[in-house]
Kinemage of the C-alpha trace (Angstrom):
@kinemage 1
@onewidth
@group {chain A} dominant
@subgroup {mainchain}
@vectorlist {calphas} color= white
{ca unk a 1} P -21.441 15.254 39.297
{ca unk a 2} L -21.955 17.022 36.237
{ca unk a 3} L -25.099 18.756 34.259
{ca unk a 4} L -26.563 15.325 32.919
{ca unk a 5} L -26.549 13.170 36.214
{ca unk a 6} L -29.387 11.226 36.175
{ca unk a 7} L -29.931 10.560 33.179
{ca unk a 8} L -29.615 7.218 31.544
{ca unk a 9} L -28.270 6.467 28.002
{ca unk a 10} L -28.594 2.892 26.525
{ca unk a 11} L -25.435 3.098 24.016
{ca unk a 12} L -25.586 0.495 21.151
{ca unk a 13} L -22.884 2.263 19.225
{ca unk a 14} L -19.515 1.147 18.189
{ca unk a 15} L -16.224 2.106 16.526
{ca unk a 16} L -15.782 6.258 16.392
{ca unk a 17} L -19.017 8.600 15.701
{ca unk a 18} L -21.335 7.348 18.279
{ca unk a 19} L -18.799 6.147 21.091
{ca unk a 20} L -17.392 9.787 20.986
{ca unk a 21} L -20.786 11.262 21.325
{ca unk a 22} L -21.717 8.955 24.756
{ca unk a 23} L -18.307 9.601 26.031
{ca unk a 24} L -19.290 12.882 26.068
{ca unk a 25} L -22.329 12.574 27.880
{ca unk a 26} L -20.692 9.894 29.791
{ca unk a 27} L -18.373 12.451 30.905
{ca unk a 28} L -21.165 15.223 31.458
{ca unk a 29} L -22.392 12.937 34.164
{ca unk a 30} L -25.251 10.468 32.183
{ca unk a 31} L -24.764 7.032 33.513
{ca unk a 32} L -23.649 5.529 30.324
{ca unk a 33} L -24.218 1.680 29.454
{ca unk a 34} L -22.569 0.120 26.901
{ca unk a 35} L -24.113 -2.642 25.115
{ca unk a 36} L -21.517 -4.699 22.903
{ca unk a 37} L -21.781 -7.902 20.825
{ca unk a 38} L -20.316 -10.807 21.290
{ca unk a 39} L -17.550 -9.693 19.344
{ca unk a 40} L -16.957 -6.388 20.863
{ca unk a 41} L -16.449 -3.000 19.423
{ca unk a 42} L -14.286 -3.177 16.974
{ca unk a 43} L -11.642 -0.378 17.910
{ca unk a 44} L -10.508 -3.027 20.611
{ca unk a 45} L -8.620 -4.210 18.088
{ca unk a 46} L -6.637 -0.944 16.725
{ca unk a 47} L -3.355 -0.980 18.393
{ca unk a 48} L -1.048 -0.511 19.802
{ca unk a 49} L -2.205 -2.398 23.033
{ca unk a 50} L -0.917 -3.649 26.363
{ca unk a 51} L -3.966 -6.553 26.271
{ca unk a 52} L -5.886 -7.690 23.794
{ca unk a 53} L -9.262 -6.003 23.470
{ca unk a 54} L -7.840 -2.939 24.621
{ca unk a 55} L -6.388 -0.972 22.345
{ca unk a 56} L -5.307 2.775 22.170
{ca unk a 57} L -8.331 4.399 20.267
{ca unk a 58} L -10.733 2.243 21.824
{ca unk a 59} L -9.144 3.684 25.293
{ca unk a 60} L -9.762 7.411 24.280
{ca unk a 61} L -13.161 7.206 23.228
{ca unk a 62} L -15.091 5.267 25.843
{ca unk a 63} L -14.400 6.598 29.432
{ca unk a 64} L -17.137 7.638 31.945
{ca unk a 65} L -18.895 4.231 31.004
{ca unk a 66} L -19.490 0.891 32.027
{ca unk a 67} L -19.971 -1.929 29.952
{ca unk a 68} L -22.349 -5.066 29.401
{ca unk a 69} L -21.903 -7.750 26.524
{ca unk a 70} L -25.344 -9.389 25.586
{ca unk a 71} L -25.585 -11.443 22.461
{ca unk a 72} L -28.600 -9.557 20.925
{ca unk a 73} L -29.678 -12.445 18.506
{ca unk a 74} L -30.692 -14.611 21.119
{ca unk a 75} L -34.254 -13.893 22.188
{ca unk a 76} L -33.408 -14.033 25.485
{ca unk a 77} L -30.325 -11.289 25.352
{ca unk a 78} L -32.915 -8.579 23.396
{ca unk a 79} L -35.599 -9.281 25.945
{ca unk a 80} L -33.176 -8.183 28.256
{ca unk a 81} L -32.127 -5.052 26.547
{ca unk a 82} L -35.592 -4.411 26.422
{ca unk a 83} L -36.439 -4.077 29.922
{ca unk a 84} L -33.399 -2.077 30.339
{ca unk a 85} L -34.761 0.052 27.510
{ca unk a 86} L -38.107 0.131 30.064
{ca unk a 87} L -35.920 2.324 32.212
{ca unk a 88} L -33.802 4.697 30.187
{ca unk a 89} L -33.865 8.028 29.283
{ca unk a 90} L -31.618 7.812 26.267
{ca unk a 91} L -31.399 5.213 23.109
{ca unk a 92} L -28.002 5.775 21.082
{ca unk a 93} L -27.066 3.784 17.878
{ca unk a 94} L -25.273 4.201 14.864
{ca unk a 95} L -26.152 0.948 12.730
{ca unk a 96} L -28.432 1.824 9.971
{ca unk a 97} L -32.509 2.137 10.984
{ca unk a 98} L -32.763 -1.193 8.877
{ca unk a 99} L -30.917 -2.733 10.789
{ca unk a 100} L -32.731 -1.757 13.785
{ca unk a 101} L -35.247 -2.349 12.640
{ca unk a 102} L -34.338 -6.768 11.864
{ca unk a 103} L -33.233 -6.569 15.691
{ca unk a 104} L -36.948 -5.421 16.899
{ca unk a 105} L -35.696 -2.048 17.698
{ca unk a 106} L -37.204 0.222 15.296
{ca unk a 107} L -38.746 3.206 17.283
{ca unk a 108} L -42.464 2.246 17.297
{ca unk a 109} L -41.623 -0.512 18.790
{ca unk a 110} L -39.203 0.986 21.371
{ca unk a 111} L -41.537 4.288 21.954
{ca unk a 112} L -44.509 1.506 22.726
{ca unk a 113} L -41.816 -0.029 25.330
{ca unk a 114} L -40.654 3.226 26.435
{ca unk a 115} L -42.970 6.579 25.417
{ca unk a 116} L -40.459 9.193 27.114
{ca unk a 117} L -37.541 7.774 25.327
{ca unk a 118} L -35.099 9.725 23.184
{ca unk a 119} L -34.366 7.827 20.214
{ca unk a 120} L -31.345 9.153 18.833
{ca unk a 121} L -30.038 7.416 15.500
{ca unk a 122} L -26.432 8.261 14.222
{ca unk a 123} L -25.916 7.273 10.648
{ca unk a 124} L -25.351 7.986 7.168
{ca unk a 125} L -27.905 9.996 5.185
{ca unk a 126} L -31.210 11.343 6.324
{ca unk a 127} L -34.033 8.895 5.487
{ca unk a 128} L -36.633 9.002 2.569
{ca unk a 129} L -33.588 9.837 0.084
{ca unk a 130} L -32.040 7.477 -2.535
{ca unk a 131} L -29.012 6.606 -0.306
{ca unk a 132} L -31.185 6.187 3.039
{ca unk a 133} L -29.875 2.474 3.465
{ca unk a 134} L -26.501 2.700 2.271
{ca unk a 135} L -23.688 1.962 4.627
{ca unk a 136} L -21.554 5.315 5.549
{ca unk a 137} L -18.417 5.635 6.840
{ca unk a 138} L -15.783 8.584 7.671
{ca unk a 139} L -13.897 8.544 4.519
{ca unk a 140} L -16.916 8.109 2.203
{ca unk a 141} L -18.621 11.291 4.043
{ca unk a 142} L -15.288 13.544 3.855
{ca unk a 143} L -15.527 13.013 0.134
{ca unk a 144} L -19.457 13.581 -0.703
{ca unk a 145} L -19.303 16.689 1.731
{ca unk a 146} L -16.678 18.197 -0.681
{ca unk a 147} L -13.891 18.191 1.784
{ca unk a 148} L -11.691 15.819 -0.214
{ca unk a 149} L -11.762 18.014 -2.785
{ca unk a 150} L -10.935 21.327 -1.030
{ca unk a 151} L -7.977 19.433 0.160
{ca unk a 152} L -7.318 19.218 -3.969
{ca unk a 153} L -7.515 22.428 -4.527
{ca unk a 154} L -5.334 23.992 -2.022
{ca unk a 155} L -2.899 21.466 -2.356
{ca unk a 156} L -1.022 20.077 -5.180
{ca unk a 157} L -4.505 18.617 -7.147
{ca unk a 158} L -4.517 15.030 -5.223
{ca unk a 159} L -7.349 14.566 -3.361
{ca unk a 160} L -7.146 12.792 0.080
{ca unk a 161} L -8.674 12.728 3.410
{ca unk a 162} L -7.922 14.445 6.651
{ca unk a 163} L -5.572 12.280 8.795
{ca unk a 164} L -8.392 12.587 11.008
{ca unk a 165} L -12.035 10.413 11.661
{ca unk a 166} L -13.111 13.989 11.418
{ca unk a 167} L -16.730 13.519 9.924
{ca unk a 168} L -17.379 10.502 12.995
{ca unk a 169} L -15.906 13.137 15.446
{ca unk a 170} L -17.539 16.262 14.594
{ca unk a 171} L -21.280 13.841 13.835
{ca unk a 172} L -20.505 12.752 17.093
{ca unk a 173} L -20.482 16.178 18.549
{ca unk a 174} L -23.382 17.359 16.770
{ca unk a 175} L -24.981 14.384 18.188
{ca unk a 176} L -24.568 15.319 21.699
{ca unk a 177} L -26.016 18.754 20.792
{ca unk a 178} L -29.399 17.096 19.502
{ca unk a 179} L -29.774 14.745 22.261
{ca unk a 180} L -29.259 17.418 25.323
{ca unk a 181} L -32.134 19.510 23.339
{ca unk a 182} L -34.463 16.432 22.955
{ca unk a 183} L -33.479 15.748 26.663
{ca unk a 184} L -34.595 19.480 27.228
{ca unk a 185} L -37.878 19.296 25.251
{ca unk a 186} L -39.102 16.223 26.875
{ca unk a 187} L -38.470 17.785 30.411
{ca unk a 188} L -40.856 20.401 29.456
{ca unk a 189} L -43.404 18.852 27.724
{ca unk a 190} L -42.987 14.596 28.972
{ca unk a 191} L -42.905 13.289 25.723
{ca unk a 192} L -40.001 11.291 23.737
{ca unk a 193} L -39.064 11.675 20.229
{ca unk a 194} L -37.313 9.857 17.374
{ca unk a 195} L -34.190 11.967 16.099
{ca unk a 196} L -32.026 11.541 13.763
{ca unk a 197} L -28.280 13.030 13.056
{ca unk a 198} L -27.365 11.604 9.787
{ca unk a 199} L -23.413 12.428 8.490
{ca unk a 200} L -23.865 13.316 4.998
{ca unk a 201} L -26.399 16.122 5.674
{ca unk a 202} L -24.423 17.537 8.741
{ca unk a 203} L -21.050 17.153 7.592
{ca unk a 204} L -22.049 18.920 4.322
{ca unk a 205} L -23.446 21.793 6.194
{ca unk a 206} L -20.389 21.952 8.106
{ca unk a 207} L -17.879 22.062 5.117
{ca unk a 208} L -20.069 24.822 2.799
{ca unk a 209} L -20.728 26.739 5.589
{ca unk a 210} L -17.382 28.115 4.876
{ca unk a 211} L -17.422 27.572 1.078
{ca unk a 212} L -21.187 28.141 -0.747
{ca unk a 213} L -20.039 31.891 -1.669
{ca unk a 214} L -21.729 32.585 -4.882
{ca unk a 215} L -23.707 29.362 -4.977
{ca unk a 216} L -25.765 30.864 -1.932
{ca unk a 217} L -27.750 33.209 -4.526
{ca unk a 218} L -29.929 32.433 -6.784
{ca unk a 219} L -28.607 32.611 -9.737
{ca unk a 220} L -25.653 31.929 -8.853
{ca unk a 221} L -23.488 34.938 -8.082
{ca unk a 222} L -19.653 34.298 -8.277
{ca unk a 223} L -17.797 31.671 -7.759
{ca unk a 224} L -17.961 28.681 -4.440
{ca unk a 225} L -15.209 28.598 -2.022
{ca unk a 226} L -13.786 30.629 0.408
{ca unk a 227} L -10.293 32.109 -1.405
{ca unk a 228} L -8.466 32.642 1.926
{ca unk a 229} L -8.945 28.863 3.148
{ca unk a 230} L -7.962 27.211 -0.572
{ca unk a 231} L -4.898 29.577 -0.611
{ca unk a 232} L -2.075 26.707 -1.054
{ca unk a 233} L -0.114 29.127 1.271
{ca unk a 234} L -2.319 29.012 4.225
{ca unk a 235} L -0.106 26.367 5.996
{ca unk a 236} L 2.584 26.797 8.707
{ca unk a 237} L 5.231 29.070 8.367
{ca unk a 238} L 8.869 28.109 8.340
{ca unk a 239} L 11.225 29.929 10.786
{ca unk a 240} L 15.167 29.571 11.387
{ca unk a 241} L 14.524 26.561 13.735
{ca unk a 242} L 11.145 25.178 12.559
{ca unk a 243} L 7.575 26.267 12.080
{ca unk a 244} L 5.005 28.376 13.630
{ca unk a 245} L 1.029 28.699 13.205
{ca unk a 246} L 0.097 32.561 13.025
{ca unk a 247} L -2.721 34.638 11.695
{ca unk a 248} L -2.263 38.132 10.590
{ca unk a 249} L -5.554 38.657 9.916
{ca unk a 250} L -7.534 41.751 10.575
{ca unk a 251} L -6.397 45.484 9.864
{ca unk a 252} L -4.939 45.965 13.783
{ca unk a 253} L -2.803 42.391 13.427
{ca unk a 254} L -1.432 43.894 10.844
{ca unk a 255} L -0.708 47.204 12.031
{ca unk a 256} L 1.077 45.913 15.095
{ca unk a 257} L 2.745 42.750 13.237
{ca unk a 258} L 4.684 45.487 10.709
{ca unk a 259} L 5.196 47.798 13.458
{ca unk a 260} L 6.903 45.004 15.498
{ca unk a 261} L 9.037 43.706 12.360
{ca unk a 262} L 9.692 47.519 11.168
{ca unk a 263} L 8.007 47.475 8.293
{ca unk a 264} L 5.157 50.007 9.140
{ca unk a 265} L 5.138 51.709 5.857
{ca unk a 266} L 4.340 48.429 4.097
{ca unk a 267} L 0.869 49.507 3.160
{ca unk a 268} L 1.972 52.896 1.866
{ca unk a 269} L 4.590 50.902 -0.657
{ca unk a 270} L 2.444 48.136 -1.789
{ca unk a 271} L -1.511 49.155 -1.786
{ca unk a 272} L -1.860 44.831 -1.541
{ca unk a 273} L -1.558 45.260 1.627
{ca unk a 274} L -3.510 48.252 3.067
{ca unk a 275} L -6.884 47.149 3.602
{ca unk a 276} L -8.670 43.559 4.363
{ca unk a 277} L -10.459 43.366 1.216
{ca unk a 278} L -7.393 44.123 -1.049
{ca unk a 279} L -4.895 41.694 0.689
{ca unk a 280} L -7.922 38.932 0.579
{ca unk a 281} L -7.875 39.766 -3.102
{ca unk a 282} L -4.323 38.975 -3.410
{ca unk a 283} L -4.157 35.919 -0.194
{ca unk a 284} L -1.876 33.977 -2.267
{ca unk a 285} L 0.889 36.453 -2.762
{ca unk a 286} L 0.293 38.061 0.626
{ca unk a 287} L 0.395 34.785 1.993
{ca unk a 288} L 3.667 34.101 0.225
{ca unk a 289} L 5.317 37.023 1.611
{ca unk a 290} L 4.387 36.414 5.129
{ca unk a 291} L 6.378 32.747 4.495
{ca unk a 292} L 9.221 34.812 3.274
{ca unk a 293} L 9.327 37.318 6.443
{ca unk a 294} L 9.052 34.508 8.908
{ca unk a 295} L 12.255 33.033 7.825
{ca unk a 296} L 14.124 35.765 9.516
{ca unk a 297} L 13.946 34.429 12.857
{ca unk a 298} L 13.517 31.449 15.226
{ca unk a 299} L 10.291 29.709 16.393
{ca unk a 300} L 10.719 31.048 20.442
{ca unk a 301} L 11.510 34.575 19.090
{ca unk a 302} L 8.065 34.460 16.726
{ca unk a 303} L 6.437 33.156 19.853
{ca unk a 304} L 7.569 36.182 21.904
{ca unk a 305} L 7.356 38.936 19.568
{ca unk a 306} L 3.903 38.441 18.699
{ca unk a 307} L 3.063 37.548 21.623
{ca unk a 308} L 3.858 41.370 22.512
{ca unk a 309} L 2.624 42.515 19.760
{ca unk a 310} L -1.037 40.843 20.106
{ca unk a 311} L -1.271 38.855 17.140
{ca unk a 312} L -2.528 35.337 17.335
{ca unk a 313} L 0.173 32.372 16.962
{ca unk a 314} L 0.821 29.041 18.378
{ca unk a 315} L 3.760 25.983 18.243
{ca unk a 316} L 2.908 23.973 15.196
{ca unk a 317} L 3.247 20.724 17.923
{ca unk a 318} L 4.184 17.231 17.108
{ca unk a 319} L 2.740 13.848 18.924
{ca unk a 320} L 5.524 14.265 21.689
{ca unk a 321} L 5.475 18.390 21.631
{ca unk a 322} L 1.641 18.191 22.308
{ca unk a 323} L 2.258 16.302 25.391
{ca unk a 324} L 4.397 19.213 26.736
{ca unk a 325} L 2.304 22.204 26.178
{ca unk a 326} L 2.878 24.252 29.234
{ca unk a 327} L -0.421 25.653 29.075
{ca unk a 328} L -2.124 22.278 28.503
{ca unk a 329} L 0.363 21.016 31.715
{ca unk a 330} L -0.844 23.821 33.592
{ca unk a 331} L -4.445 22.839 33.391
{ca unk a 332} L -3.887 19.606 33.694
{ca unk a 333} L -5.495 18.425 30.290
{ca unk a 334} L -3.683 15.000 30.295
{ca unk a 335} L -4.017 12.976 33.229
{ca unk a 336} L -2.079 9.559 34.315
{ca unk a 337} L -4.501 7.086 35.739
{ca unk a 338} L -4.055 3.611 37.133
{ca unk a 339} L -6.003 1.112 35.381
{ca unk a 340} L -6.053 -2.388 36.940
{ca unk a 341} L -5.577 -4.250 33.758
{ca unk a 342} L -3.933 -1.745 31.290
{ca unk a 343} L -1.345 -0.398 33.876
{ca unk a 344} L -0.628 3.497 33.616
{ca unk a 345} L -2.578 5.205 31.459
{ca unk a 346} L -2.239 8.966 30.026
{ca unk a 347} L -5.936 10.298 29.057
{ca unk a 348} L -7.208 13.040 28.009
{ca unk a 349} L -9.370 15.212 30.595
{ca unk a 350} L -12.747 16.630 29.998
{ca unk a 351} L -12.179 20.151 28.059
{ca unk a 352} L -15.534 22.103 29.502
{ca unk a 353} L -15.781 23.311 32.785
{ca unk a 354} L -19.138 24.196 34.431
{ca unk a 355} L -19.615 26.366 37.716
{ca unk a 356} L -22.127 24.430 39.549
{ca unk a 357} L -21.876 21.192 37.572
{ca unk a 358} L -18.451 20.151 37.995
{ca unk a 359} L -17.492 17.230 35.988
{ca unk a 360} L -15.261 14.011 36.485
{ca unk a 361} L -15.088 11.044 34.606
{ca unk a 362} L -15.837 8.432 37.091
{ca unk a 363} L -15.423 5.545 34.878
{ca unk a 364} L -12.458 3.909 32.948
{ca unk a 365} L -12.701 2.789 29.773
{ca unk a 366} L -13.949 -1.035 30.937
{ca unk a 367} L -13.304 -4.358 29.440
{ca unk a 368} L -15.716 -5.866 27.336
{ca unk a 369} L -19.028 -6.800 29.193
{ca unk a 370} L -17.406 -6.145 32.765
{ca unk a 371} L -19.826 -4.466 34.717
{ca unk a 372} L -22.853 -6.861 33.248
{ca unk a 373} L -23.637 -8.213 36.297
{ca unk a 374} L -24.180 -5.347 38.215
{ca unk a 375} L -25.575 -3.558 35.431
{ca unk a 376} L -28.319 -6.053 35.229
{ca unk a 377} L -28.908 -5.685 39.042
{ca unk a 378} L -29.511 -2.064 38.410
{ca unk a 379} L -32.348 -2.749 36.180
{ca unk a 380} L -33.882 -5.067 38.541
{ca unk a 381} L -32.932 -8.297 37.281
{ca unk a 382} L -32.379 -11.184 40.013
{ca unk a 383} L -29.449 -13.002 40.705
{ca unk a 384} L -30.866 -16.478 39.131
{ca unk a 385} L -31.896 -14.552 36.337
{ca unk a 386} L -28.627 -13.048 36.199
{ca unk a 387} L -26.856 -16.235 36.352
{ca unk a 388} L -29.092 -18.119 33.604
{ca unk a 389} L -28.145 -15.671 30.785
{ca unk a 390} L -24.618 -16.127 31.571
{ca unk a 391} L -24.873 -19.706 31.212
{ca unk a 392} L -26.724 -20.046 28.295
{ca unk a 393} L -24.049 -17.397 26.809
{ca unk a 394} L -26.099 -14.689 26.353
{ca unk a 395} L -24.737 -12.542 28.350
{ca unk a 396} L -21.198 -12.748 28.363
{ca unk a 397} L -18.665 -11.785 31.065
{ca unk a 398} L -15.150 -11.689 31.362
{ca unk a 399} L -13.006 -14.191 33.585
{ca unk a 400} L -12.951 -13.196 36.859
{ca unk a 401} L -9.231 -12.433 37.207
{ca unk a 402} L -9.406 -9.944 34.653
{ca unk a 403} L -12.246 -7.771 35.849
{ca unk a 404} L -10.499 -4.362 36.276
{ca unk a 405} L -12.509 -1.576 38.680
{ca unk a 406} L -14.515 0.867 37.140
{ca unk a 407} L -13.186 4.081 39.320
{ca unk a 408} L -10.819 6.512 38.332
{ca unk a 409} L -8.028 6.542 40.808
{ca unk a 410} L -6.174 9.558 39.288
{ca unk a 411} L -2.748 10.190 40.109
């Protein structure tokens, strides 16, 4: 049941960037155990919702775990995450290491507790820099990595975010990277390590990956950015019904895209076109005339001709479009589950397939603190001693008659 079964990942993370990392391990087979507060993790609240607590983007980033809520102020709720630290493989958090470090948590003190522990920290800037303890969040990051104002400059000169938590979700993903390579190194050597995956640093890398260009030598030699990318034409192209994503890019797209439209002498009248390096030179107006040419016909005949013709496109797809994608039907991408409390659901299914791991998210996303009893149990704790932090409201559970199971029964 996937590449990571058996492993065990204590996830103290909440909202976007760290759940979407463990639900990715979660659904990679790790046995995934979410520790909330009191008040829950906050995207319970983000609508729309059937119930409270259970809202949409809460629902799409925490299947494959199960859930405990333990009020982590009371002595007797972190003694208890401790011994359940005792036996896991895997730490996760995204608070600040300060912070951590008020709750008791700080690595020395979980490495003395646990030595083969990986201690994985998502948050905002690497440590032993002037913003180390600042607070970070996914609008903040897309605008110190630069992004914000990329947007600016191939757009009409406002900056603005992608409609997207795109710095949690790609930290997140980078996240599960690190952590399967700690898991790695500790298999061959034993030992647990401390690492951190801090947003600023790693979105940053991601963004002028693309965009350093002359600011890579020293001294600087041209210009930053990556022309193609800022062209304020690179966008969707308008047809006779709609819009279409395509990508004449290379020299044979563009030999079989003006073969396929007629136009093969193109490069012979207009020299902007004849080679890669003298239509990047001129990506605006190329770009231009590509939007004028793909007014000429509908989306579905785009589709088909380049289809034939081998050049990449794709539907520009809409919230409802998206949900009819005959390739992603074919595959079987979204998937309607039954959920006890939440009715039918439509989730998204795992996207990587592996030959001899084959994966399936066993869990569904679970109500706050609903498997805490037989979490608990796992770790060895006894029914009395079950029973006395739920009294004294430590750990908290919900009422009985909304306990919802925690298997998938798929459709």
């Amino acid at each position: 049941m996937g590449p990571l079964q058996g492993i065990r990942v204590i996830d103290l993370t909440a909202v976007v960037m760290g759940p979407s990392a463990s639900q990715a391990l979660g659904d990679m087979g790790a046995a995934i155990i979410k520790v909330e507060s009191p008040e829950g993790d906050i995207t319970r609240q983000i609508g729309p919702s059937r119930n409270p607590g259970m809202g949409a983007m809460y629902l799409n980033a925490n299947r494959s775990k199960r859930s405990i809520c333990l009020d982590l102020k009371r002595a007797s709720g972190l003694l208890a995450l401790k011994r359940m630290i005792a036996d896991a493989d895997v730490l996760l958090y995204n608070m600040r290491p300060a912070a951590m470090e008020r709750l008791g948590l700080d690595y020395e003190t979980v490495a003395a507790i646990n030595p083969g522990i990986v201690y994985a920290g998502m948050f905002g800037f690497r440590q032993g820099g002037p913003y180390a303890a600042r607070p970070a969040y996914d609008d903040l990051i897309q605008g110190a990595s630069v992004m914000s104002y990329l947007i600016a400059r191939a757009g009409d000169g406002t900056p603005r975010y992608v409609p997207s938590a795109i710095a949690d979700r790609v930290v997140g993903l980078a996240a599960v990277g690190h952590i399967c390579a700690t898991l790695v190194h500790r298999e061959r050597t034993g030992l647990g390590q401390r690492v951190d995956i801090p947003m600023f640093e790693t979105m940053t890398s991601v963004v002028l990956g693309d965009h350093m260009g002359g600011h890579t030598f020293e001294p600087q030699h041209g210009p930053g950015g990556y022309p193609r990318q800022l062209s304020p034409y690179r966008r969707p192209y308008r047809t006779k019904d709609g819009y279409i994503c395509a990508l004449v890019y290379n020299d044979k797209h563009w030999s079989n895209f003006l073969a396929a439209i007629g136009q093969s002498d193109l490069p012979q009248r207009d020299p902007r076109f004849a080679t890669y390096a003298s239509r990047a030179t001129h990506i605006d107006f190329v770009y231009q005339e590509l939007e004028r040419m793909f007014r000429d016909r509908t989306t579905a005949e785009w589709l088909n001709l380049l289809e034939q013709a081998d050049v990449p496109a794709m539907p520009m797809h809409d919230f409802e479009s998206v949900l009819e994608d005959p390739h992603l039907a074919e595959v079987g991408f979204f998937r309607e589950v039954d959920h006890a409390s939440e009715g039918r659901l439509r989730l998204m299914d795992v996207p990587t397939r592996w030959s001899l791991t084959p994966v399936e998210f066993r869990h569904l996303p679970p109500q706050q603190g609903e498997q805490g009893r037989e979490i608990l149990a796992e770790f060895g704790f006894g029914a009395e001693e079950i029973a006395q932090l739920a009294s004294e409201g430590t750990l908290i559970l919900p009422e009985p008659a909304d306990a919802a199971p925690d298997r998938i029964d798929a459709a």
